[in-house]
C-alpha positions as CSV (number, residue, x, y, z in Angstrom):
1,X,-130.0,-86.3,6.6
2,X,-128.3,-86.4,3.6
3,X,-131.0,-84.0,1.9
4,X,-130.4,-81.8,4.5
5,X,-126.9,-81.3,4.2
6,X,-126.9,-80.6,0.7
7,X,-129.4,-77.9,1.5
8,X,-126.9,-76.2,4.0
9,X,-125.5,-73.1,2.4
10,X,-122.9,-73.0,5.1
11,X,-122.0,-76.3,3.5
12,X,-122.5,-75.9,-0.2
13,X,-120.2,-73.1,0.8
14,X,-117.3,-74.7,1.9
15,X,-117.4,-77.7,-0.9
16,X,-117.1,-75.2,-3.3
17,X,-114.0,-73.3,-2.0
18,X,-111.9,-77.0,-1.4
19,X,-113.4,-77.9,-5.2
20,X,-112.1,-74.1,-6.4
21,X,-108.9,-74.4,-5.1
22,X,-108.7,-78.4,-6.1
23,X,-109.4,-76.9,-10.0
24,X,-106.8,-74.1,-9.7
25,X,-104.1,-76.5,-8.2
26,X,-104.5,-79.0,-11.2
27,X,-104.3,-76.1,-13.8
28,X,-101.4,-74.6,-12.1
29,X,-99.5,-77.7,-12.1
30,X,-100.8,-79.6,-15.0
31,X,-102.4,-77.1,-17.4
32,X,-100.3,-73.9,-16.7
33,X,-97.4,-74.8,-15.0
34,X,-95.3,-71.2,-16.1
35,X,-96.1,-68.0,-14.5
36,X,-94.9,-64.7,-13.5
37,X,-95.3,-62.7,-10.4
38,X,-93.6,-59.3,-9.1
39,X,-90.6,-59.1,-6.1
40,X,-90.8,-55.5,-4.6
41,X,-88.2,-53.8,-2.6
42,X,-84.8,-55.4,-4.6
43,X,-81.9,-53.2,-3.4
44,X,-79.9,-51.5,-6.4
45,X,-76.0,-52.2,-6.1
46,X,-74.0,-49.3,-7.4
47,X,-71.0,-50.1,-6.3
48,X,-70.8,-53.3,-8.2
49,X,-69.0,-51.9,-10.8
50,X,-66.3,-49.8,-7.8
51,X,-63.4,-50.7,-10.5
52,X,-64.7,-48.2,-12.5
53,X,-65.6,-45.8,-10.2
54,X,-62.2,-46.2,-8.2
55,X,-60.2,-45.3,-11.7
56,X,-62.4,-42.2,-11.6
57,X,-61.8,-41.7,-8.4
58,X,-65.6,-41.0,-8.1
59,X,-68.0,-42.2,-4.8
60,X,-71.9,-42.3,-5.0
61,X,-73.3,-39.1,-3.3
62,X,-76.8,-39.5,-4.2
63,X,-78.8,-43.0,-5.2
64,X,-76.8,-45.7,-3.2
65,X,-80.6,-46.6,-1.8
66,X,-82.4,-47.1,-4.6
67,X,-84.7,-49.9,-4.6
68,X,-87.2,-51.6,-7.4
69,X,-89.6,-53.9,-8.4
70,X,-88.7,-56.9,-10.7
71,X,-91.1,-59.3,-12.8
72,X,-89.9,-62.6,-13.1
73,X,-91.6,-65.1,-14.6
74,X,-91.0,-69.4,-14.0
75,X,-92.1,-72.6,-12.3
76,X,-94.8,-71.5,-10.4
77,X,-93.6,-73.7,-7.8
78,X,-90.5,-71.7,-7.3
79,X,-91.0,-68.7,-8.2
80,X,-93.1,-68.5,-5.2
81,X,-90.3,-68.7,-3.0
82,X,-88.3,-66.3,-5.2
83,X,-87.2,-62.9,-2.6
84,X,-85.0,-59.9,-3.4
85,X,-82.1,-61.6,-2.0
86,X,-82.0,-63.9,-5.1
87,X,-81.8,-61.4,-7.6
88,X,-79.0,-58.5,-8.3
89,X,-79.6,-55.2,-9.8
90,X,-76.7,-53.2,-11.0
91,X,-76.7,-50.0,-13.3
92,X,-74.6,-49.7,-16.2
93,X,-71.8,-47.2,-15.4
94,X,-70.5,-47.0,-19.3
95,X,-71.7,-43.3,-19.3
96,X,-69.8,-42.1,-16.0
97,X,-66.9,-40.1,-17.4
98,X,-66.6,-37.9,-13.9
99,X,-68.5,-35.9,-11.4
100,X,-72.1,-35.6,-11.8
101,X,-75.8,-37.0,-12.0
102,X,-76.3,-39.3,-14.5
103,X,-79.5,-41.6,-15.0
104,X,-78.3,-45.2,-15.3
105,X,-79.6,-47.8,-16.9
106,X,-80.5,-51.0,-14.8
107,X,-79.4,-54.9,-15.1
108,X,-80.7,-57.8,-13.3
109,X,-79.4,-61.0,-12.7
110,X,-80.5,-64.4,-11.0
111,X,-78.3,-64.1,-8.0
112,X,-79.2,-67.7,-6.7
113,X,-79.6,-71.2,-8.0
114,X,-83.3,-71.3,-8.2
115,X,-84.5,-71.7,-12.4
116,X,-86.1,-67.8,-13.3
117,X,-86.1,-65.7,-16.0
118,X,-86.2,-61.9,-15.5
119,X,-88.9,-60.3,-17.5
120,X,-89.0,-56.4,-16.1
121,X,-87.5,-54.1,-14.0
122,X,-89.4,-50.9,-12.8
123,X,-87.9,-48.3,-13.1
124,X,-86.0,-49.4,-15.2
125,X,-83.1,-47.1,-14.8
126,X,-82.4,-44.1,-11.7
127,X,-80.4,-41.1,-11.0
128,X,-77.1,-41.2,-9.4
129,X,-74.9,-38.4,-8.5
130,X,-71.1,-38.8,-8.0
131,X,-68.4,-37.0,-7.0
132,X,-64.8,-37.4,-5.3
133,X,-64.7,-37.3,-1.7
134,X,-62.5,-34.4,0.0
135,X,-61.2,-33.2,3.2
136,X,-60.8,-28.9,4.0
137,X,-60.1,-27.1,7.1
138,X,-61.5,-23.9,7.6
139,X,-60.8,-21.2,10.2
140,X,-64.1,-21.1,12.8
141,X,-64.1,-17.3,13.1
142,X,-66.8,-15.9,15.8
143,X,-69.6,-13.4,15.7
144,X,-70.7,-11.5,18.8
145,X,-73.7,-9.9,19.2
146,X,-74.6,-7.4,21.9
147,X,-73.1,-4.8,24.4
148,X,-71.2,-6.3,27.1
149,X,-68.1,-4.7,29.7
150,X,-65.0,-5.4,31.4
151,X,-64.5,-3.3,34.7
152,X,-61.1,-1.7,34.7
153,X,-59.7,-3.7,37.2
154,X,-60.1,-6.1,34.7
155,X,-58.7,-6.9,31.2
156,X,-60.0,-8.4,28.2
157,X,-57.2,-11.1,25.8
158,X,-58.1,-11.6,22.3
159,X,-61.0,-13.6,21.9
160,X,-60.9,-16.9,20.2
161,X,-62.7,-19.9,19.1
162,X,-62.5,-23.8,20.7
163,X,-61.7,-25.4,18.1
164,X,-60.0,-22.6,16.2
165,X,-60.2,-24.6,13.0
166,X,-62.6,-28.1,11.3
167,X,-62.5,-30.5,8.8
168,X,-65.0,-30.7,6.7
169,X,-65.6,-33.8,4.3
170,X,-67.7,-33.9,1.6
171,X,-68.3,-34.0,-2.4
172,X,-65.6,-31.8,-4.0
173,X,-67.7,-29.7,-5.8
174,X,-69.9,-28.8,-2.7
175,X,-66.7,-28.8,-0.5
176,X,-64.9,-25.9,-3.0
177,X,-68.1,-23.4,-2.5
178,X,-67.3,-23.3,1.4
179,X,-64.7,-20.6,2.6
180,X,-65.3,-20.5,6.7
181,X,-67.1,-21.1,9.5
182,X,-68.5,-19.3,12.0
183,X,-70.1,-19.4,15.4
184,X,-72.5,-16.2,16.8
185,X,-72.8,-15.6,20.6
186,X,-75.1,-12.9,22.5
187,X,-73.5,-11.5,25.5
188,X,-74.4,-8.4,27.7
189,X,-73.9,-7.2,31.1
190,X,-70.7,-7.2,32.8
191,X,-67.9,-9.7,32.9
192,X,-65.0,-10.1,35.7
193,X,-64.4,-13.6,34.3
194,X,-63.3,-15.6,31.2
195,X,-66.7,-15.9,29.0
196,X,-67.5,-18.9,27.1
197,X,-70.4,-19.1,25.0
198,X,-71.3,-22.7,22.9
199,X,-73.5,-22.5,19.3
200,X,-73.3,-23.8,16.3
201,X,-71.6,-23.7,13.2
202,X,-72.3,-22.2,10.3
203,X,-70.6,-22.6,6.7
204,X,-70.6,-19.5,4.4
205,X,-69.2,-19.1,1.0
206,X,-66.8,-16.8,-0.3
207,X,-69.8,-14.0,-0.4
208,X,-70.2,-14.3,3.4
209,X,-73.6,-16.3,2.9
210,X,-74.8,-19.5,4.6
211,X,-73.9,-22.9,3.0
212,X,-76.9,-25.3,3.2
213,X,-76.0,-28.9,3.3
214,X,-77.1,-32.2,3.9
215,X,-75.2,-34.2,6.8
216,X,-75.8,-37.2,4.9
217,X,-73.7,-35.8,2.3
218,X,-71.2,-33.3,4.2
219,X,-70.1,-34.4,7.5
220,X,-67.9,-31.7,9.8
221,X,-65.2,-32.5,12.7
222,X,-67.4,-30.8,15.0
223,X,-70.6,-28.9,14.9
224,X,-70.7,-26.5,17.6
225,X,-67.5,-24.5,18.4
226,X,-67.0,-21.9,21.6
227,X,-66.5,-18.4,21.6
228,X,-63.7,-17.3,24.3
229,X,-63.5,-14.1,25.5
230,X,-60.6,-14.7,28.2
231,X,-61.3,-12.1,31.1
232,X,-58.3,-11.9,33.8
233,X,-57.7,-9.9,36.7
234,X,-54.8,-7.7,37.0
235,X,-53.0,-7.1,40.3
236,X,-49.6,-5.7,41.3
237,X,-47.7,-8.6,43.7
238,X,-44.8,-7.7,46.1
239,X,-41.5,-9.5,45.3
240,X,-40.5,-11.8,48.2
241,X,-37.0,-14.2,48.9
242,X,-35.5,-15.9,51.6
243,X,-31.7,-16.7,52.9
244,X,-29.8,-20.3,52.9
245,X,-26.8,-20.6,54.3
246,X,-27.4,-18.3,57.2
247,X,-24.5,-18.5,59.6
248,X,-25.5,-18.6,63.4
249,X,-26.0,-15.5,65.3
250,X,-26.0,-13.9,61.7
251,X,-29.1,-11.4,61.8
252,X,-30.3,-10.8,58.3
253,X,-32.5,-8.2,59.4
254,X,-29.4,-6.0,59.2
255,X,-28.7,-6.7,55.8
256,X,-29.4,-3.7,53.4
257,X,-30.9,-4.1,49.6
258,X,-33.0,-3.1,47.2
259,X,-34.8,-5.1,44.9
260,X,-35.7,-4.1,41.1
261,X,-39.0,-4.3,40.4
262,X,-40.0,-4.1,43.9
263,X,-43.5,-5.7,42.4
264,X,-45.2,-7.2,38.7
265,X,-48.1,-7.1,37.7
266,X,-49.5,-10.2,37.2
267,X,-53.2,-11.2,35.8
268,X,-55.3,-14.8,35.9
269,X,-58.8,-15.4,36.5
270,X,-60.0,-14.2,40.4
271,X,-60.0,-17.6,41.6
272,X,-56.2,-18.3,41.3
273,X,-55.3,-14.5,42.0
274,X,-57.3,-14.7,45.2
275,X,-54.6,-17.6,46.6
276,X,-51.5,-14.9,46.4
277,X,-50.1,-12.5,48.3
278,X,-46.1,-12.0,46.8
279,X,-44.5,-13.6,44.0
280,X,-41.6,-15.7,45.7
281,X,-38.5,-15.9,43.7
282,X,-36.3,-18.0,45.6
283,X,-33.1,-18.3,47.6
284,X,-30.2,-16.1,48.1
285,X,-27.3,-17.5,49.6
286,X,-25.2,-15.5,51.9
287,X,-22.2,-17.2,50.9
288,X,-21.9,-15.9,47.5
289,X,-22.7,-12.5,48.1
290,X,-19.5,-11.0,48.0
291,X,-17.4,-7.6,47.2
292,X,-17.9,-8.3,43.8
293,X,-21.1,-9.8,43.0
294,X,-23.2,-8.1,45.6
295,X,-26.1,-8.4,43.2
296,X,-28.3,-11.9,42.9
297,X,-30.6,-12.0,39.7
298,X,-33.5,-14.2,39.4
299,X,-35.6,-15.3,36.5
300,X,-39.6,-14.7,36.5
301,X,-41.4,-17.8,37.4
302,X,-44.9,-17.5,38.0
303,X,-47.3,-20.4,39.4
304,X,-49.5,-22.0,37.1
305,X,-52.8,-19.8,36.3
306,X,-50.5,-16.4,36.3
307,X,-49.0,-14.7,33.2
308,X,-47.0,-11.5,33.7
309,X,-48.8,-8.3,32.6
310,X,-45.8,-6.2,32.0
311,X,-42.1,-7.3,30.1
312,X,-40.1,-8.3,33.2
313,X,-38.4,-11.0,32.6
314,X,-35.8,-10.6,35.6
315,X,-35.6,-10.0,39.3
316,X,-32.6,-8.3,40.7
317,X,-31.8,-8.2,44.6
318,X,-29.1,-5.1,44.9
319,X,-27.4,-5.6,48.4
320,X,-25.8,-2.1,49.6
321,X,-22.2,-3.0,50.9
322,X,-20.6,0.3,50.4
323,X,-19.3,0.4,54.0
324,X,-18.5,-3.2,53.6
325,X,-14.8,-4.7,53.8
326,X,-13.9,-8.4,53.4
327,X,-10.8,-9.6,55.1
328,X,-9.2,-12.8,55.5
329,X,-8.3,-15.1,58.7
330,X,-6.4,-17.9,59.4
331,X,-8.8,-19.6,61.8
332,X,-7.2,-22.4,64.3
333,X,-10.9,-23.4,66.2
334,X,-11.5,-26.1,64.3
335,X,-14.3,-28.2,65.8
336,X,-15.6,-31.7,65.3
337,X,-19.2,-32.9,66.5
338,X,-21.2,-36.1,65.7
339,X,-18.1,-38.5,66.3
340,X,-19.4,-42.1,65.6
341,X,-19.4,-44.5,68.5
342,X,-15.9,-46.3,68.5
343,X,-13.8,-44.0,66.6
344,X,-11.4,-40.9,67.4
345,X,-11.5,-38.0,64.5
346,X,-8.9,-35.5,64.2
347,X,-8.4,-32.4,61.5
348,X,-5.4,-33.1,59.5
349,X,-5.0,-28.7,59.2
350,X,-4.4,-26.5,62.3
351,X,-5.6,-23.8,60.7
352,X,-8.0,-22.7,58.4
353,X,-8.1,-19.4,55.4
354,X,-11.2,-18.2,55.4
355,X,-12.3,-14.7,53.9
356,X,-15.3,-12.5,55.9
357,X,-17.5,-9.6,55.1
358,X,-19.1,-6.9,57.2
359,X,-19.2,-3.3,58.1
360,X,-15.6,-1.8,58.2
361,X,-15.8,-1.4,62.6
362,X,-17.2,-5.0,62.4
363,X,-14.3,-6.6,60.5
364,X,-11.7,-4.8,62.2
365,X,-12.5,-5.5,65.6
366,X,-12.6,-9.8,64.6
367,X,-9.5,-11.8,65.3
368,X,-8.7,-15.6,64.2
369,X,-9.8,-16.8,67.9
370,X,-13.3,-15.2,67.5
371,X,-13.7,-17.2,64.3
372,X,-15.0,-21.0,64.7
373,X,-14.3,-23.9,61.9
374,X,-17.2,-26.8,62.5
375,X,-17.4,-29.8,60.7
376,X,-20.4,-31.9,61.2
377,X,-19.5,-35.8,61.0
378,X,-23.3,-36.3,60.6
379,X,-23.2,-35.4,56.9
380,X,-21.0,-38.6,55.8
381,X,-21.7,-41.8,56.6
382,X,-18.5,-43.3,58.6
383,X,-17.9,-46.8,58.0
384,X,-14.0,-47.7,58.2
385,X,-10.9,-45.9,59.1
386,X,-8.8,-43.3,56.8
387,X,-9.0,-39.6,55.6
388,X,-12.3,-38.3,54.6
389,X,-12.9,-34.6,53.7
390,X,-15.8,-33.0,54.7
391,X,-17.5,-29.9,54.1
392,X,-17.1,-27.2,57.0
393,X,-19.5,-24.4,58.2
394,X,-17.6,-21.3,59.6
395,X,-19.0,-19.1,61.9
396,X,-19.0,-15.9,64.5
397,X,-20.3,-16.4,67.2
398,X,-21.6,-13.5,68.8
399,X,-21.2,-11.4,65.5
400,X,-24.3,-10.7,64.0
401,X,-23.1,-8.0,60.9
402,X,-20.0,-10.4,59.5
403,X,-19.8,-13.7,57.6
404,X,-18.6,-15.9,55.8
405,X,-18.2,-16.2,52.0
406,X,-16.6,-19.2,49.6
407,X,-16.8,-23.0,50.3
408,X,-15.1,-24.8,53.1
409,X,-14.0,-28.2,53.4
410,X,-11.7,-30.2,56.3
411,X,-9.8,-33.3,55.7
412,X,-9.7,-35.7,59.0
413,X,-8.7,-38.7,60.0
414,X,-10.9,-41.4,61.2
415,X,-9.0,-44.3,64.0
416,X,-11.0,-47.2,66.0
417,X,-10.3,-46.3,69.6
């Protein structure tokens, strides 16, 4: 059996691979116990000398990824285990006076505490560009290109970029070539509302031509930007107010004015436009239109989503009270309503000046009995006895062309019953 072993290849075979590796073991450990072998991929660290670079006021723009291969040579026992973590490479920044590429020579150190010599580095130096980092904002100006139209009905603002302006960041002497930036749109056909078309942008030198650049190197604030071409419609809008202080049985209806402009032209995109019929102004109240101020002005202010088209900055409402007198009564009805429960109220004045205003035949015909003082309890909250004075409302009844103008108040007396 023994024979036949030995005459196996299969096992002649294997013997000599454990006898092979049996020799090489005792040379490498007894015989030839130094060596050298070869760590790839060991990353180069540029900015191990940032002191330097700092002073300068210089950052890497090209080369920070530079990586090499380094013969070492030791125990063969450990520099088996040897990776590209345990070693440093660094280039010798001596020679970097300010912006530019420079090829720099490369060091290596043992960057653990394993026992290794370093016996070559390849390549054994690389190119690195530097330059200072710096920030410029440009104007994003817009290119159309095409035939489009805006129906007459319709008008046209000046168009304009979203954003209007971007930062750009990037080496200073590729940042200093860059004057603008622009953004090109096609548009045709017709437009009866505010365009807005997206692409992106494009840096151009001082000579109007394109900037190429690498985003690794020059980063923007944004790279696409909007051209705006705001369309609004225009449409003329009736002026509109209403009354407060109205006395009762007043009918404004006879009331006389004019009002100045009688309608503005006001413009917004359709979809706002579409929800208005006037402009409403406000309030005018009858008590202070008088003799002398028989005019009430009101500023322009529009709803959101409306900008006035023409200048007008002012509404007037002109009430015609040329056949108009005022005249002045001593009124003596002086009514109280709303008593509380449990107390008595009384007017500590038997009369009452107030002043009216109507058509001449109106005023004359009106006598202090025809003219009624009311104070309305309901307004202030009664508590406790004493004087309180309360604003009073006077009134014609049956006199629809006449009333009242100026403030009124009443001083009573409250009592428990």
């Amino acid at each position: 059996m023994k024979i036949n072993l030995l005459k196996n290849k299969r096992v002649i075979f294997a013997v000599s691979l454990v006898l092979s590796f049996v020799l090489w073991l005792v040379v490498s450990v007894f015989l030839r116990p130094i060596g050298e072998t070869v760590v790839s991929g060991v990353g180069v660290n540029v900015n191990a000398q940032s002191g330097i670079l700092g002073e300068l006021g210089l950052s890497v723009i090209e080369g920070a990824e530079n990586t090499v291969n380094v013969t070492i040579s030791g125990q063969r026992s450990v520099i088996g285990g040897i990776s590209a973590e345990d070693i440093s490479i660094s280039p010798s920044l001596s020679g970097v006076t300010g912006a530019g590429t420079y090829t720099l020579e490369l060091r290596a150190s043992n960057n653990s505490s394993k026992e290794f010599e370093i016996v070559n580095i390849s390549p054994a130096s690389i190119a690195v560009k530097f330059d200072k980092y710096v920030d410029k904002t440009v104007k994003v100006e817009y290119v159309i290109n095409g035939e489009y139209n805006i129906p007459d009905e319709y008008i046209q603002e000046e168009v304009y970029t979203d954003p209007k302006y971007i930062t750009i960041t990037g080496p200073e002497r590729d940042i200093s070539a860059i004057e603008k930036a622009i953004v090109r749109a096609e548009l045709t056909g017709n437009y009866e509302e505010t365009v807005y078309a997206e692409g992106d942008i494009i840096l151009v030198d001082e000579e109007g031509s394109e900037v190429q650049y690498s985003e690794n190197e020059i980063t923007l604030s944004a790279y696409t930007a909007k051209i705006v071409v705001p369309v609004h419609r225009t449409v003329a809008l009736p002026i509109t107010f209403e009354y407060t202080n109205i006395p009762e049985f007043f009918d404004t209806a006879n009331l006389k004015y004019s009002v100045s402009p009688e309608e503005i032209v006001v413009e917004g995109e359709d979809s706002i436009i579409e929800k208005f019929s006037d402009i409403f102004v406000g309030y005018v109240d009858m008590a202070e239109i008088t003799l002398g101020n028989p005019s009430v002005k009101f500023g322009v202010s529009l709803p959101e989503g409306l900008t006035v088209r023409d200048d007008v900055e002012e509404i007037s409402i002109d009430f015609d009270l040329e056949d108009y007198v005022e005249s002045q009564f001593n009124a003596n009805q002086i009514r109280i309503i709303n008593v509380p429960q449990n107390y008595s109220v009384t007017s500590n004045s038997s009369r009452v000046a107030v002043k009216f205003i109507g058509p001449k035949e109106v005023i004359n015909e009106i006598s202090a009995k025809d003219i009624v003082v009311q104070v309305d309890l309901s307004t202030r909250e009664i508590t406790q006895t004493g004087q309180y004075r309360i604003k009073a409302e006077v009134f014609l009844p049956g006199g629809e062309n006449a009333w009242a103008v100026g403030d009124y108040s009443i001083t009573v007396t409250v009592k428990e019953k």
